[in-house]
C-alpha atoms as one frame of an Amber mdcrd trajectory, in Angstrom:
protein
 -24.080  -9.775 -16.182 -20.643  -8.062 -15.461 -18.502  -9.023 -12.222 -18.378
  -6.864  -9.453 -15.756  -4.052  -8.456 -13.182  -5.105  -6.149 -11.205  -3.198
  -4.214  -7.897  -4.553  -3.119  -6.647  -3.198   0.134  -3.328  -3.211   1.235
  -1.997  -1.532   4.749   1.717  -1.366   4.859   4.713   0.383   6.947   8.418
   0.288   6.087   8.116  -2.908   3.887   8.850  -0.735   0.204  10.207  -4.260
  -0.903   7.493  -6.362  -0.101   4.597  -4.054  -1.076   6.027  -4.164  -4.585
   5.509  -8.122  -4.550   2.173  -7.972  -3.526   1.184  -4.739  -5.815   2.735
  -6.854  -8.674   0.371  -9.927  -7.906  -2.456  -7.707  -7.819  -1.964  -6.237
 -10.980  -1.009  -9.427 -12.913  -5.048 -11.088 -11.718  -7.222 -12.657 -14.868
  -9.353 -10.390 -12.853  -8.381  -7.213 -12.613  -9.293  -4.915  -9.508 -11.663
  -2.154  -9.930  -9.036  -0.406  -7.472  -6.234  -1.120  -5.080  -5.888   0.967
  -2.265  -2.301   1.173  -0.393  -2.675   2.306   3.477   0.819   3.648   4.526
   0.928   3.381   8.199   3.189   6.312   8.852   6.307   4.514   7.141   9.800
   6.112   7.225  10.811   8.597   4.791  12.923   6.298   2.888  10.363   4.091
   2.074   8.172   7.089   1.030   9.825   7.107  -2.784   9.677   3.671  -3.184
   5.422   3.531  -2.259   5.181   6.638  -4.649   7.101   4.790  -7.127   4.646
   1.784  -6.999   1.209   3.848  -6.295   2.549   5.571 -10.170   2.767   2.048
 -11.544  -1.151   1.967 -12.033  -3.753   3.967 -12.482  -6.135   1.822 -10.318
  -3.516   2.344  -7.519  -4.568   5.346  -4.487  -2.051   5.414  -1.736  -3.349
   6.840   1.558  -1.108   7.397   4.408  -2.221   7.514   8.062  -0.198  11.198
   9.510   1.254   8.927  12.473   1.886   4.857  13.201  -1.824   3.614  14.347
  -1.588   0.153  13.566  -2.522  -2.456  11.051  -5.808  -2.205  12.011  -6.226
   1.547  11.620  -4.941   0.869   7.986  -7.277  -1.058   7.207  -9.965   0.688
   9.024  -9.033   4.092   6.931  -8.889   1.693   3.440 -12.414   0.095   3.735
 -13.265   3.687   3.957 -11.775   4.937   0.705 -12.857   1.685  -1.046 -15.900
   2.302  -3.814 -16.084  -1.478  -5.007 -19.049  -3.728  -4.645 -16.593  -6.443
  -2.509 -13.301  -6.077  -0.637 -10.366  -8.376  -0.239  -7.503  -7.201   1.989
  -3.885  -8.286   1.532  -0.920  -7.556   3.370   1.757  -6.317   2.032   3.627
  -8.927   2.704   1.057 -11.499   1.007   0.965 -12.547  -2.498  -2.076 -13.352
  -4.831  -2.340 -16.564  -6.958  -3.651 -14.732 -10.679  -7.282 -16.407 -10.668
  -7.687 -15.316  -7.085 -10.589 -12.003  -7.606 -12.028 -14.485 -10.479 -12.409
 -17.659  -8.328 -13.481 -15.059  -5.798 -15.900 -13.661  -7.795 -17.248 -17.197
  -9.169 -17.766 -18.518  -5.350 -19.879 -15.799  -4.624 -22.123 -16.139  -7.969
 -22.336 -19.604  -7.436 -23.307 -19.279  -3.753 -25.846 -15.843  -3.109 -26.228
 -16.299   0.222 -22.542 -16.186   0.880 -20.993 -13.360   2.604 -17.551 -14.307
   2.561 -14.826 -15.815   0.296 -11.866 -17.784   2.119  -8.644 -19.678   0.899
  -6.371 -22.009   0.983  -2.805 -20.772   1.575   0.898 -22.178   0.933   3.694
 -20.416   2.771   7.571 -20.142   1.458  10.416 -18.083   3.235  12.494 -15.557
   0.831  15.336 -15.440   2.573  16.881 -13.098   0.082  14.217 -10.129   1.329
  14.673 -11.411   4.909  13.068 -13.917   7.028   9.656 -12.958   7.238   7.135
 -15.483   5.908   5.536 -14.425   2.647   1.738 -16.156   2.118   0.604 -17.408
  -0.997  -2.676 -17.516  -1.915  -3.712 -20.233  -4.505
């Protein structure tokens, strides 16, 4: 039996920096995502480089990009959309995955059917060299 697609979905606006983070943690899973969709919510132009920069990083990586700023909500609306995999996990872009995360996912869910969703615990930590915004970690 093979594991299931997952899609990874990420909404983001004007955070270039942090999206990076997050992509990277996505990427570096023992599990790796059957896609990652990035949601740009209308960012500024000079964060449009930067998300093109990351989307080229991987070829599991689609960036869609809402044409004005709708919300986080609206991101990830438009991103469950584009998503093809069998389960989703959204991330924000300011989140970051332990590695095992899609595998102990994945596992919970095989060992429990009737399950419908997967939660987490989280640990927090404050980069103060990005700025002050929390950053989540997932483990």
């Amino acid at each position: 039996m093979h594991a299931p697609a997952v899609s990874v979905v990420i909404p983001t606006r004007n955070r270039s920096a942090l999206l990076e983070e997050a992509v990277r943690s996505v990427l570096a899973q023992t599990l790796p995502p059957h896609e990652l969709i990035v949601v740009d919510d209308s960012s500024d132009p000079e964060h449009l480089h930067a998300i093109r920069t990351i989307a080229d990083s991987s070829d599991c990586i689609h960036v869609h990009r809402l044409p004005s700023h709708r919300g986080v909500s609206a991101a990830r609306n438009l991103g469950l959309d584009k998503a093809t995999g069998d389960l989703i996990l959204f991330l924000d872009d300011d989140d970051l995955l332990h590695p095992r995360m899609l595998e102990a996912s994945v596992h919970s869910l095989e060992l429990n059917p009737a399950a419908d969703v997967v939660t987490c615990l989280a640990r927090g930590f404050i980069n103060h060299e990005l700025s002050a915004d929390s950053l989540q970690l997932a483990v």
